[in-house]
N, CA and C atoms as an extended XYZ file, in Angstrom:
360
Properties=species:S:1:pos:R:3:atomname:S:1:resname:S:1:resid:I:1 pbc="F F F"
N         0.843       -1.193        0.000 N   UNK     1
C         0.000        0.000        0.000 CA  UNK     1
C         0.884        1.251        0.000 C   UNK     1
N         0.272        2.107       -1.063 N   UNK     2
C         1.102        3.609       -0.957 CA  UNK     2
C         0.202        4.566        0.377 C   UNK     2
N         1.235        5.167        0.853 N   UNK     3
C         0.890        5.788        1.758 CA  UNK     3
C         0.655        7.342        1.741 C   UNK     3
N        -0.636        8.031        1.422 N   UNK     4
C        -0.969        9.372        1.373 CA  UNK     4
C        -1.186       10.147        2.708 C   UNK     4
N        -0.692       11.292        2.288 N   UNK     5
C        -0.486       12.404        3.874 CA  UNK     5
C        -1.925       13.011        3.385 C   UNK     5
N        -2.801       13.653        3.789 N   UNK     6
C        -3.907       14.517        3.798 CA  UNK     6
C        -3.013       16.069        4.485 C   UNK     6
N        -3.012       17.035        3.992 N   UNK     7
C        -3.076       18.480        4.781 CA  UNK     7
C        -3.896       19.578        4.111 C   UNK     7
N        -4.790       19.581        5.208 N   UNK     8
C        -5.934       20.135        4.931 CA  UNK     8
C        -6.543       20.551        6.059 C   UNK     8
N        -7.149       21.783        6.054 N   UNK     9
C        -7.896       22.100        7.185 CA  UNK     9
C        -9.521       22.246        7.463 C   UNK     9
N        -9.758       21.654        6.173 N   UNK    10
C       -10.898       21.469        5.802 CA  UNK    10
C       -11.211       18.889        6.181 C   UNK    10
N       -11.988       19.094        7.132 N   UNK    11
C       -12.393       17.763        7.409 CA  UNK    11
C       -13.378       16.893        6.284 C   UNK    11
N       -14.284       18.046        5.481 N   UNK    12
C       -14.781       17.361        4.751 CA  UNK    12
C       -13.617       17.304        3.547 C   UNK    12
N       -12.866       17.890        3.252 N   UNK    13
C       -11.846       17.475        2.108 CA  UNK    13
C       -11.095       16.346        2.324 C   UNK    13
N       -10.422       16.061        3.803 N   UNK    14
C       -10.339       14.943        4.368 CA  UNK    14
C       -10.480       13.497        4.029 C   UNK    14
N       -12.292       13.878        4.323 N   UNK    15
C       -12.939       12.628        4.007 CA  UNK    15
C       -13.303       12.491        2.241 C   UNK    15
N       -13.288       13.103        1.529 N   UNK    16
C       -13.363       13.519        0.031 CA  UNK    16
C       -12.289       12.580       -0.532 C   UNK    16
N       -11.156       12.879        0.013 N   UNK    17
C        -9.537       12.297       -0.521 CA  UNK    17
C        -9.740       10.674        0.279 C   UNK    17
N        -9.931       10.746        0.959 N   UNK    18
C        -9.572        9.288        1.956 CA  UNK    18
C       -11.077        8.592        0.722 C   UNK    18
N       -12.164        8.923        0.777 N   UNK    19
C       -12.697        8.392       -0.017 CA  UNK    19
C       -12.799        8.066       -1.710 C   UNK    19
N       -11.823        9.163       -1.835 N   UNK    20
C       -11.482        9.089       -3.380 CA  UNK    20
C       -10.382        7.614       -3.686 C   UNK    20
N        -9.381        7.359       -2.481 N   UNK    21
C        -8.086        7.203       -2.405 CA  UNK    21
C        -8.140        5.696       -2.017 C   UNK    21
N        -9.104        5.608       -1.146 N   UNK    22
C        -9.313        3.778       -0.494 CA  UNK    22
C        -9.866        2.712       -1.460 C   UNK    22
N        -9.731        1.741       -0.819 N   UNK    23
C       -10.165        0.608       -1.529 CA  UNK    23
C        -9.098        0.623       -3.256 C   UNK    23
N        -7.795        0.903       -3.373 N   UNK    24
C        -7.205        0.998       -4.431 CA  UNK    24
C        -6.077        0.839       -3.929 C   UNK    24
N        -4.721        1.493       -4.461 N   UNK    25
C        -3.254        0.829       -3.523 CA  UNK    25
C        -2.949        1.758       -2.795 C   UNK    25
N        -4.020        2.285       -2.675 N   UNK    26
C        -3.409        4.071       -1.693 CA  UNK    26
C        -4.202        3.919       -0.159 C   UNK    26
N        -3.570        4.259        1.199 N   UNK    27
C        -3.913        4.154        2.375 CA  UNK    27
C        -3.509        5.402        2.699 C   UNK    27
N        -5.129        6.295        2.989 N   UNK    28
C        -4.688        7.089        3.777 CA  UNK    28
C        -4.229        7.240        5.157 C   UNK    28
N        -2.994        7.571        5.431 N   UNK    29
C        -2.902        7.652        6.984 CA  UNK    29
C        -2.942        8.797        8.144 C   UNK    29
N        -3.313        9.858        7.207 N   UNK    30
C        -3.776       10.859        8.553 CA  UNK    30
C        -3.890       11.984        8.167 C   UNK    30
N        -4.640       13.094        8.575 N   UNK    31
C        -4.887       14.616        8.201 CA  UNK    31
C        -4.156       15.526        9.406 C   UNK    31
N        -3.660       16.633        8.210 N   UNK    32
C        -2.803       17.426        9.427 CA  UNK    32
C        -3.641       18.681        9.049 C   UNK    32
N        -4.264       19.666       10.316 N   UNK    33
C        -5.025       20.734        9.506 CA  UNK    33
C        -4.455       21.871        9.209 C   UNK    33
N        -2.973       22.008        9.424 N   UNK    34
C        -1.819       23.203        8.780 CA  UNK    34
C        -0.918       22.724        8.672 C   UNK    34
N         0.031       23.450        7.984 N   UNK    35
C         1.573       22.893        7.266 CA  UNK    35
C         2.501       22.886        8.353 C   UNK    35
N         2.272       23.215        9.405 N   UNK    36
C         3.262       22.821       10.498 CA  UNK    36
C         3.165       21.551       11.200 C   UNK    36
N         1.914       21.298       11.365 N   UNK    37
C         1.378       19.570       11.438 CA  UNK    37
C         1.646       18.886       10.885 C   UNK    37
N         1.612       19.131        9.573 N   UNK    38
C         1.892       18.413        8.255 CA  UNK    38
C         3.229       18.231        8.267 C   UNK    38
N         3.632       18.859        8.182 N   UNK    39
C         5.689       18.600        8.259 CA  UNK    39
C         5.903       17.673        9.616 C   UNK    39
N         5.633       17.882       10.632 N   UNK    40
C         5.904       16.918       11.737 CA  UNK    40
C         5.186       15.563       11.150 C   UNK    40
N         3.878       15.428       10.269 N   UNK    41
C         3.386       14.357       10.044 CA  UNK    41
C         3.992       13.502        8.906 C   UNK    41
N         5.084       14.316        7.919 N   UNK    42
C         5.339       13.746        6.897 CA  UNK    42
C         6.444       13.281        7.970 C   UNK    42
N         7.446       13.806        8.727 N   UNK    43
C         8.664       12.925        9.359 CA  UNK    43
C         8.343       11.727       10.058 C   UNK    43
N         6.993       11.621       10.922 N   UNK    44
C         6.552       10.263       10.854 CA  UNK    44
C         5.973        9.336       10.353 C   UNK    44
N         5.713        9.971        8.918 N   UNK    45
C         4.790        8.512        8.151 CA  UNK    45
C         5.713        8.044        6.994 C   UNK    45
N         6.191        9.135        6.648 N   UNK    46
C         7.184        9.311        5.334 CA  UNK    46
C         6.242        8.997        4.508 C   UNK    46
N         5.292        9.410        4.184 N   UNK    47
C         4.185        8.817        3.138 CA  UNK    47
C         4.773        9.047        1.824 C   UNK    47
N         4.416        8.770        0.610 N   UNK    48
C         4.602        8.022       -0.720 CA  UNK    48
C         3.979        9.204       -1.531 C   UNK    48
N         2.808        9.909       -1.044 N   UNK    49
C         2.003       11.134       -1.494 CA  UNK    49
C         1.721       11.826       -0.793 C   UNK    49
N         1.067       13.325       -0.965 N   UNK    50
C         0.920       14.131        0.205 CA  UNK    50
C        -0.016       15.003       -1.201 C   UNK    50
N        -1.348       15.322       -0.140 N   UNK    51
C        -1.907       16.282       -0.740 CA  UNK    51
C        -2.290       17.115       -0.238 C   UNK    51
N        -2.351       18.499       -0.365 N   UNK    52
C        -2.032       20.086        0.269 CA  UNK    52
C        -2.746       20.860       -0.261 C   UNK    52
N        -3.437       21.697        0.795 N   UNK    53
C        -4.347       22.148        0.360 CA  UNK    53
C        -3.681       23.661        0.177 C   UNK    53
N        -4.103       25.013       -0.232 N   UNK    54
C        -3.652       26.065       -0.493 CA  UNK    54
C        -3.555       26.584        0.409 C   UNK    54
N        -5.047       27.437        1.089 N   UNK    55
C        -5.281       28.273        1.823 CA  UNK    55
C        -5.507       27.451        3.298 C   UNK    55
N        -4.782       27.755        4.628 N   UNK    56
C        -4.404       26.830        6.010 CA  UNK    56
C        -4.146       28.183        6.888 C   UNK    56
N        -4.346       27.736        7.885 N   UNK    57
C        -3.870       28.620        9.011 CA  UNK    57
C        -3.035       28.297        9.401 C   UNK    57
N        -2.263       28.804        9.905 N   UNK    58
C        -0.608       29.410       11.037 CA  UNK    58
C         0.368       29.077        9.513 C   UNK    58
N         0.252       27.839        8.876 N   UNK    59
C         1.475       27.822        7.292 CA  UNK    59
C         0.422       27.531        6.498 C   UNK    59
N         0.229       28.270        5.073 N   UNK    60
C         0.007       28.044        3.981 CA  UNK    60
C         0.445       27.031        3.088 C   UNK    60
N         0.151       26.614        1.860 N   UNK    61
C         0.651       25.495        1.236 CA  UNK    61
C         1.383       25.752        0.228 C   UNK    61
N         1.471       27.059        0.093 N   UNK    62
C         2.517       27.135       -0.824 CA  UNK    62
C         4.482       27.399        0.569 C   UNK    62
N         4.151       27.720        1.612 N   UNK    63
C         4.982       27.499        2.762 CA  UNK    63
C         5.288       26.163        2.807 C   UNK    63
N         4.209       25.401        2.869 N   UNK    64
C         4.678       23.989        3.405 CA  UNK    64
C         5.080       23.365        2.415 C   UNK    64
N         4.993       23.373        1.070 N   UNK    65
C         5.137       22.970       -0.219 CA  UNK    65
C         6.675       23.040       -0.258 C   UNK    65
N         7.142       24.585       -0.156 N   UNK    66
C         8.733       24.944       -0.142 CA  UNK    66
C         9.275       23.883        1.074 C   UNK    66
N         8.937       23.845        2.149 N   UNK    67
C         9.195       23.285        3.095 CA  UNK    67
C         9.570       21.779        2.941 C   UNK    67
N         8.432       21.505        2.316 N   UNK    68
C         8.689       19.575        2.240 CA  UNK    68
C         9.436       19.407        0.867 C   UNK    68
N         9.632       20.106       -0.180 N   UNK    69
C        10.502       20.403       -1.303 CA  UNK    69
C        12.445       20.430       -0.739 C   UNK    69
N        12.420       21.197        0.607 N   UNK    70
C        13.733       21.099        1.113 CA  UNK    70
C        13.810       20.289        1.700 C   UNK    70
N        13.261       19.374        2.418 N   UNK    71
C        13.480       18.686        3.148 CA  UNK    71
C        13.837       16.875        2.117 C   UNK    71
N        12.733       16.937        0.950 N   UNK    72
C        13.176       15.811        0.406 CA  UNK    72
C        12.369       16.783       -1.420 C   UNK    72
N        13.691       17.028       -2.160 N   UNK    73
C        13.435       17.008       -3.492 CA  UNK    73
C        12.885       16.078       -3.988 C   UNK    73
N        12.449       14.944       -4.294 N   UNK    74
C        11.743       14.030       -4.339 CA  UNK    74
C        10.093       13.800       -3.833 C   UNK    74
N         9.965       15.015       -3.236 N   UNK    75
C         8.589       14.454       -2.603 CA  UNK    75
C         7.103       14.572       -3.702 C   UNK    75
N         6.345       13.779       -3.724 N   UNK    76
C         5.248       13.777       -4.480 CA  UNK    76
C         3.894       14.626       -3.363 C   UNK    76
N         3.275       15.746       -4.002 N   UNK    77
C         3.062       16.533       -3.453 CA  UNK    77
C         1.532       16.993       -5.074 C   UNK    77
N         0.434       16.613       -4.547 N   UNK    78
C        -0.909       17.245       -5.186 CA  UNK    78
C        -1.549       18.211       -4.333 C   UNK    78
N        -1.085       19.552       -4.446 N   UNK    79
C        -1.910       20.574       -4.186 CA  UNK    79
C        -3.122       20.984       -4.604 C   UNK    79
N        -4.430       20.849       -3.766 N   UNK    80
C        -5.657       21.229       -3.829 CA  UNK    80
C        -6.069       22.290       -4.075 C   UNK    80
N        -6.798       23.395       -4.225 N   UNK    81
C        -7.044       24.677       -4.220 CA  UNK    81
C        -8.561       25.169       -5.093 C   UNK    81
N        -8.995       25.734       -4.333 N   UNK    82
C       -10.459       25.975       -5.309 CA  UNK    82
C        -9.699       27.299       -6.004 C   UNK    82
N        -8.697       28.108       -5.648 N   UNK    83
C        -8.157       28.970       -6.416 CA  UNK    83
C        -7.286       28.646       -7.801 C   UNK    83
N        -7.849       28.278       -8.508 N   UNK    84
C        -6.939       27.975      -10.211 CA  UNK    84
C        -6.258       29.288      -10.842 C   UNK    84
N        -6.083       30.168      -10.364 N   UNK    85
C        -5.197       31.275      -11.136 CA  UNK    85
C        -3.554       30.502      -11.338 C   UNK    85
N        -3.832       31.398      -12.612 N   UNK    86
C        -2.285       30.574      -13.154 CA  UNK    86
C        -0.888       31.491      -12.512 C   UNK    86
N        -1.252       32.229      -11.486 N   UNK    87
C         0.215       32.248      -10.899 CA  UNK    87
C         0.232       31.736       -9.817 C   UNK    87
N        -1.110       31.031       -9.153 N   UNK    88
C        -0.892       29.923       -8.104 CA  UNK    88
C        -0.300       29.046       -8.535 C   UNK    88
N        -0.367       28.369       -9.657 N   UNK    89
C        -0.417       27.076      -10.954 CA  UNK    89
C         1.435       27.422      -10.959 C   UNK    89
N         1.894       28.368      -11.771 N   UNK    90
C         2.865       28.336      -12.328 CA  UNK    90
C         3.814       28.499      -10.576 C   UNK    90
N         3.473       29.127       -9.522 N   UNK    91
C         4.567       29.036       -8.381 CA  UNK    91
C         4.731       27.553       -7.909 C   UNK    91
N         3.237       27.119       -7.794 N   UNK    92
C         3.334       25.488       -6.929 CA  UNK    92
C         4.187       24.445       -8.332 C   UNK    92
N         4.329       24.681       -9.966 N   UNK    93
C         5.440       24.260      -10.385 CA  UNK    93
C         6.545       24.434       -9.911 C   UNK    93
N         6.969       26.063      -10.160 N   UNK    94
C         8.383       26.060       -9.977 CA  UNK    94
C         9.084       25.852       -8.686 C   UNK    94
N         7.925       25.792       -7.241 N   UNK    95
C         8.626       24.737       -6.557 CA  UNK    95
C         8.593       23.594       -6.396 C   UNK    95
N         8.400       22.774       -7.272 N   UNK    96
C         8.303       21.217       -7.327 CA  UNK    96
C         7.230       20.348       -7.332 C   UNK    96
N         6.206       21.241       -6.932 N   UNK    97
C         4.515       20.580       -6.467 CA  UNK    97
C         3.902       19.432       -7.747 C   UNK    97
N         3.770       18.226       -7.826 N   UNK    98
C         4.171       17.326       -8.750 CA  UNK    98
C         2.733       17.245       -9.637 C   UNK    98
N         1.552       18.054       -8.898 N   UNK    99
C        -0.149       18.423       -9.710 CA  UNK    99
C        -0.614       19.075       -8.795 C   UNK    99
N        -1.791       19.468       -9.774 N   UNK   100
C        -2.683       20.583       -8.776 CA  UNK   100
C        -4.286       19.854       -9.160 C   UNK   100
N        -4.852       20.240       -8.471 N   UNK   101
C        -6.732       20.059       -9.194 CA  UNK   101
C        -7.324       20.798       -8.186 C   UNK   101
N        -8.154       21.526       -9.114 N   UNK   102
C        -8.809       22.412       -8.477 CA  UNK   102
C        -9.748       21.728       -7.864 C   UNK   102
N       -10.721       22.805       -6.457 N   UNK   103
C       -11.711       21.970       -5.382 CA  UNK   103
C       -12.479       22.386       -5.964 C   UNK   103
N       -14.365       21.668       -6.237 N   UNK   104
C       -14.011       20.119       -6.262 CA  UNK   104
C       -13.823       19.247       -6.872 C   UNK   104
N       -13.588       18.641       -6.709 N   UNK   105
C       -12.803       17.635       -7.447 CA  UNK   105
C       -13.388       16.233       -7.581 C   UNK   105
N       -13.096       15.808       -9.044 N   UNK   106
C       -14.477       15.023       -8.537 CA  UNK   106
C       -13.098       13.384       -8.382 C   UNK   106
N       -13.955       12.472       -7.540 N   UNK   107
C       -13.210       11.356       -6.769 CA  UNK   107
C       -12.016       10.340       -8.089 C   UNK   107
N       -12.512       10.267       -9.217 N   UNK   108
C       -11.714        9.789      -10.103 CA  UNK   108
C       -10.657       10.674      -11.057 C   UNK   108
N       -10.919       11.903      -10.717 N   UNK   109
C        -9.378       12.850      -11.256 CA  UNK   109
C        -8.637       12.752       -9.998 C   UNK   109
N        -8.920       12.329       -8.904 N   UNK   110
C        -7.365       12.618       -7.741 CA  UNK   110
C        -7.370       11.158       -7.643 C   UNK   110
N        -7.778       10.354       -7.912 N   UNK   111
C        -7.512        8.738       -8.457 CA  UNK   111
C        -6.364        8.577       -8.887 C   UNK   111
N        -6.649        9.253      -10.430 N   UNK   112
C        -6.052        9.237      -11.821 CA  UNK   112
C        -4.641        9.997      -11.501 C   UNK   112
N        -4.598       11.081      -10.957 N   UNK   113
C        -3.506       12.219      -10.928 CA  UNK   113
C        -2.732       11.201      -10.049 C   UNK   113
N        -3.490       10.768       -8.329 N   UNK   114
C        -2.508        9.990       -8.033 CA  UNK   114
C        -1.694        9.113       -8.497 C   UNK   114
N        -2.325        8.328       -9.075 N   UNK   115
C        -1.348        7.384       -9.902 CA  UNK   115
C        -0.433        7.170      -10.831 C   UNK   115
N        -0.980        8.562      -11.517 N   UNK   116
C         0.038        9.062      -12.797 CA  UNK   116
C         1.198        9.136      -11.917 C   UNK   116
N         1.255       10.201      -11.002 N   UNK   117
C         2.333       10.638      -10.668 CA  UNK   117
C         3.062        9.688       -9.913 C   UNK   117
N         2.569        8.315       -8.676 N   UNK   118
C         3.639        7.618       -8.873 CA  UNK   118
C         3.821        6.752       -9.588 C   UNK   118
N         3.330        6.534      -11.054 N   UNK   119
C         3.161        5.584      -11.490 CA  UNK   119
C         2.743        3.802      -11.101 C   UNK   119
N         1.875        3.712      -10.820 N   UNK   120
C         1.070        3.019      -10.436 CA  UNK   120
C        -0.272        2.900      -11.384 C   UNK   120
């Protein structure tokens, strides 16, 4: 089983992803509801995916994005956002953010995106 991070501060997005994500090779293992949670949560799960939402209280996701980008260049990282402007789009590229889909989303595009990206 691949292992997905949830960060999100939104509970029903939460349950949106965990339900998009189960019953397939993906296990979600936990929601962090800001990017400072989230970073303590990626050092204990080391999950396989991580999906991030934009807008969070105390760190943002484009903060925590840079954040888990330094910590492991490698990280697979689908940022959420009901905001689609293309200079949200073009920053969460140029720091590494591996997709985006806008909220909402319906349960078989964050399926699909997941898997593309680890190939699976």
């Amino acid at each position: 089983m691949l292992k997905v991070l949830v960060i999100d501060d939104s509970p029903f997005i939460f349950k949106a992803v965990k339900k998009a994500l189960e019953n397939s090779v993906f296990d979600v293992v936990d929601n962090a509801g800001n990017g400072k949670i989230g970073l303590e949560m990626y050092e204990k799960y080391a999950p396989d995916l991580i999906t991030l939402d934009v807008t969070m209280p105390i760190m943002d996701g484009v903060e925590t994005a840079k954040a888990l980008v330094a910590k492991n260049p490698n990280v697979k990282i689908i940022m959420l956002s009901a905001m689609g402007d293309e200079a949200l789009l073009s920053q969460a590229k140029e720091i590494g953010v591996s997709g985006f889909l806008r909220k909402p989303f319906k349960p078989e595009e964050l399926l699909n995106k997941a898997k593309e990206i680890l190939g699976v």
